[in-house]
C-alpha positions in Angstrom: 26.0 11.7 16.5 22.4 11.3 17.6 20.0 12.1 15.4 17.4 15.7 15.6 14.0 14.4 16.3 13.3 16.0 12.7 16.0 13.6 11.2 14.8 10.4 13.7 13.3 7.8 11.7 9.8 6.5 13.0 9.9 3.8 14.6 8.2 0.1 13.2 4.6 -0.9 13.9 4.9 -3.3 16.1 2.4 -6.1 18.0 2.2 -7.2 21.5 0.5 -10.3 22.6 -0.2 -11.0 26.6 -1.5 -13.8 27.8 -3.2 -14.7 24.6 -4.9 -18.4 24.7 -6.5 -20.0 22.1 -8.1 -23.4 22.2 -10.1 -25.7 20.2 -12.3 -28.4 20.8 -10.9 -28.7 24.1 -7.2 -28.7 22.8 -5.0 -25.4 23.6 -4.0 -24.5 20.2 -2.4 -21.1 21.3 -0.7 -20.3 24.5 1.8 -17.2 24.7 2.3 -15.1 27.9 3.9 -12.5 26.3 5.4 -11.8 22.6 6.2 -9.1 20.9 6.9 -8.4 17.0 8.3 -6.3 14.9 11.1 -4.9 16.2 12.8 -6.1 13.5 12.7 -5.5 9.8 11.8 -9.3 8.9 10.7 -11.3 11.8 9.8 -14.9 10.8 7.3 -17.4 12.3 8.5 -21.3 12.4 7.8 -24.4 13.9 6.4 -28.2 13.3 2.8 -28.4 12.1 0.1 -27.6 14.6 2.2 -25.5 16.1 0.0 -22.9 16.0 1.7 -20.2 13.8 -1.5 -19.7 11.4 -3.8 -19.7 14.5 -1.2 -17.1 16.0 -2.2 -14.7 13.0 -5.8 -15.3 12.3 -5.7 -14.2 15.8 -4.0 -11.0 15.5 -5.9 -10.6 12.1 -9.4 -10.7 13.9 -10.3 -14.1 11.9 -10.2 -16.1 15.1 -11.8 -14.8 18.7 -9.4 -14.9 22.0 -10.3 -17.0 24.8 -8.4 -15.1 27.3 -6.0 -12.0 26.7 -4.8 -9.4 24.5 -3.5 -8.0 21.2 -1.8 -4.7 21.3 -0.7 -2.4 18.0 1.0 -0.3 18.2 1.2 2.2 15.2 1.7 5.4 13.7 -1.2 6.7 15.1 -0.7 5.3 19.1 -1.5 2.2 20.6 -4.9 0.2 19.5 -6.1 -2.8 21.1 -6.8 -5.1 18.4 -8.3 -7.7 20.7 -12.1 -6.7 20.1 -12.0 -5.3 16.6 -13.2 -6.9 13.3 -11.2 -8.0 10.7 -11.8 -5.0 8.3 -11.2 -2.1 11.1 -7.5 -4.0 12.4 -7.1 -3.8 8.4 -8.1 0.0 8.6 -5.1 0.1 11.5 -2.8 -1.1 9.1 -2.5 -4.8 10.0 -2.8 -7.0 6.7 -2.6 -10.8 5.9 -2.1 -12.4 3.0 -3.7 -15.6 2.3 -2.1 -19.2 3.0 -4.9 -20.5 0.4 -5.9 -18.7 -3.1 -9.5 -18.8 -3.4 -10.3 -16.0 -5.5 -8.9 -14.1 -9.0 -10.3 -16.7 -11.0 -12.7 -14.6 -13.2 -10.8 -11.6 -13.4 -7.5 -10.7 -15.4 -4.5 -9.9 -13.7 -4.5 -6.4 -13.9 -8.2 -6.6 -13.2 -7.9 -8.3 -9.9 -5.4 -6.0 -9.2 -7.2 -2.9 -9.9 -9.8 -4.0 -7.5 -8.0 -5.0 -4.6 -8.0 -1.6 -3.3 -11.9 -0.9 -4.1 -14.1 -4.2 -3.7 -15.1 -5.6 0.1 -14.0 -8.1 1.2 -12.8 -9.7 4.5 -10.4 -7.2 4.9 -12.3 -4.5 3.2 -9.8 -3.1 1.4 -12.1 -0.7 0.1 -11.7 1.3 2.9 -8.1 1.8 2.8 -7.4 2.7 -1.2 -10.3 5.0 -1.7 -8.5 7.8 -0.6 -5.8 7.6 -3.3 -6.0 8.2 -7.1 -6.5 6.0 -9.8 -2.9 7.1 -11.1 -1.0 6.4 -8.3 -2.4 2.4 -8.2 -2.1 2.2 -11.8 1.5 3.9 -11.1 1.9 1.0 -8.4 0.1 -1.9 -9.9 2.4 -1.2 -12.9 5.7 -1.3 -11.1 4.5 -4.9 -9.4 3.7 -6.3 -12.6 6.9 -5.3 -14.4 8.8 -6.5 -10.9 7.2 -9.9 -11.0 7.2 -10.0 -15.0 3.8 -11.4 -15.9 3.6 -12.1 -19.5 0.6 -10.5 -20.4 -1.4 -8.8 -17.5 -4.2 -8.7 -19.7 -5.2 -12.5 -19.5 -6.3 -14.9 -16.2 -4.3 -16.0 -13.8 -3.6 -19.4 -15.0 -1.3 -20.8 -12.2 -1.2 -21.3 -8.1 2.0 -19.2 -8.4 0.5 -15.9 -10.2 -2.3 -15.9 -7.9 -0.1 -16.3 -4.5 2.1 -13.3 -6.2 -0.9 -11.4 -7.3 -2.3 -12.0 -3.3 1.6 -10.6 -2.0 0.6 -7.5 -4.4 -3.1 -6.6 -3.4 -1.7 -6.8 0.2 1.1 -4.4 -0.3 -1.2 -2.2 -2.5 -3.3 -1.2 0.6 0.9 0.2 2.1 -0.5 -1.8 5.4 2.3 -1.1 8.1 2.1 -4.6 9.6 2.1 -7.6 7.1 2.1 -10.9 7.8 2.8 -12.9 5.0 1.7 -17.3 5.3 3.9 -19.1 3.0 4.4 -16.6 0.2 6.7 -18.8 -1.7 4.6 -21.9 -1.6 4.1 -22.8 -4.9 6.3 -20.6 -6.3 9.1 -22.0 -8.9 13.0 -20.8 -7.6 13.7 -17.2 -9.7 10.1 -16.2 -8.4 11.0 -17.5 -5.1 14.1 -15.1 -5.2 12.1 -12.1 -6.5 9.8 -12.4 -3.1 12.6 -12.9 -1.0 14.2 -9.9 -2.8 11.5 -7.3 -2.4 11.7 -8.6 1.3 14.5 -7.9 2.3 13.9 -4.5 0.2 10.6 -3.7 1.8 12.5 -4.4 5.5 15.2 -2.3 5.2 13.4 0.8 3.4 11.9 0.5 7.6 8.3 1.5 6.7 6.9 -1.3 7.5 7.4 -4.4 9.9 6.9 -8.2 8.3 6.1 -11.2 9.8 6.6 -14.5 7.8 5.4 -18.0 8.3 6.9 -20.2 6.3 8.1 -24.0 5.8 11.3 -22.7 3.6 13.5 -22.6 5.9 16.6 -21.4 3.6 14.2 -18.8 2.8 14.0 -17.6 6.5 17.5 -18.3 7.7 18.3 -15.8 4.6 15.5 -13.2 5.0 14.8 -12.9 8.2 16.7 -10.6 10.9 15.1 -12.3 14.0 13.2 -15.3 14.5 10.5 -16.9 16.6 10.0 -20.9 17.4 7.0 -22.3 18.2 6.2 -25.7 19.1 2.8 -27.4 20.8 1.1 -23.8 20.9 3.8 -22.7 23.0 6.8 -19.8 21.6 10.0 -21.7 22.8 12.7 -19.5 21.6 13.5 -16.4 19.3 16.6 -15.3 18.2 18.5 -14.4 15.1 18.3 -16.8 12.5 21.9 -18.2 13.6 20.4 -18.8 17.1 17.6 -20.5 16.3 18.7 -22.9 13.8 21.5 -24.0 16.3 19.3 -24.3 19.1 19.1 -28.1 20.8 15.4 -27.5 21.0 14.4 -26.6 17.4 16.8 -29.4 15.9 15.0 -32.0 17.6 11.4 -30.7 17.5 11.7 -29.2 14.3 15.1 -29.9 12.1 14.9 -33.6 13.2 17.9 -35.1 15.8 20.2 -36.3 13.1 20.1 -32.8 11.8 23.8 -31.0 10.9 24.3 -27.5 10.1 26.6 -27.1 7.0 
């Protein structure tokens, strides 16, 4: 039975890159004719270093200019060209990064850091997107992630690499962006804190409210957590797929997996 369109779920925010070049210092770091993303719940990212995959989303995020093309969202609220926008208005849109490297939370406690992630500029200017809610609903949030993630004593510093890659996953889902690319979450990250990201991944893709990209090195991480995935190699996107496909694929074994590589 089809559904009403009252009963029709909305569909995912998704991204659409055309003819997108990037290059640097004379070397094409980024060259896609066409790719979209998020069609899927979990979409991952892979490929060798220098690929291009972090240029691919610094790109989308507004941290790095085009050299030719264009960057399409399309979101709850219609289709938005992201191509000439800052950083902290494609944030606005509901486009949010998290950060491959941890620079920050180092003079603040855990709940602290937490509590201003939705209320202190910064590149993103997250500011912009909490202020409309209460004080009780983050607290009501920022609550739930902390119990979730099961930090000892939110009270005290981040001490480790690890709480401060989980507390970045949680300031980026605080700001309920509807496109979130998350670079190497799990880096860092000991195994049963590992499985608690990939848990409230898989969670967060199904519930269907919002669309996930993942870079990531992990690969049992993204053969389990992923529904469709996208190779890049040499700037260039090679092949997507499901995960099944991919990993299979002539082309990714011996650019990525290595030639003498065997699926179990």
């Amino acid at each position: 039975m089809e559904s009403t369109p009252s009963t029709r779920p909305a569909p995912r925010a998704s991204l659409v890159l055309t003819d997108v070049v990037k290059s640097f210092g004379g070397r094409t770091v980024a060259d896609i004719p066409h790719l979209k993303l998020g069609r899927y719940g979990v979409e991952g990212l892979i490929g060798p270093n220098g690929a291009g995959k972090t240029t691919v989303t610094k790109l989308i995020t507004g941290a790095h200019s085009l050299d030719r093309g264009t960057i399409s969202y399309h979101g709850p609220s219609g289709v938005i060209d992201l191509s000439q926008l800052p950083s902290h208005r494609i944030a606005r849109a509901g486009v949010v990064k998290s950060n491959q490297v941890i620079q920050d939370f180092e003079t603040l406690t855990i709940r602290d850091s937490l509590l201003l992630a939705a209320a202190r500029p910064r590149d993103e200017r997250f500011w912009y997107l909490g202020r409309s809610r209460t004080s009780a609903e983050l607290v009501n949030d920022i609550d739930g992630y902390l119990e979730y993630f099961r930090f000892e004593n939110p009270d005290r510093h981040a001490l480790s690499a690890g709480e401060k890659k989980l507390l970045d996953i949680i300031r980026c889902l605080l700001v309920k962006p509807k496109f979130l690319l998350l670079d190497e979450p799990t880096a860092g990250l000991p195994q049963w804190e590992t499985d608690q990201v990939k848990e409230l991944v898989r969670q967060l893709g199904a519930e269907g409210e919002i669309s996930i990209l993942i870079i990531e090195h992990d690969l049992e991480l993204m053969w389990s957590v992923c529904d469709y995935v996208h190779f890049m190699a040499d700037g260039k996107l090679l092949l997507q797929g499901t995960p099944d496909e991919v990993r299979s694929d002539p082309t990714v074994i011996e650019k990525y997996l290595g030639g003498g590589h065997v699926e179990g």
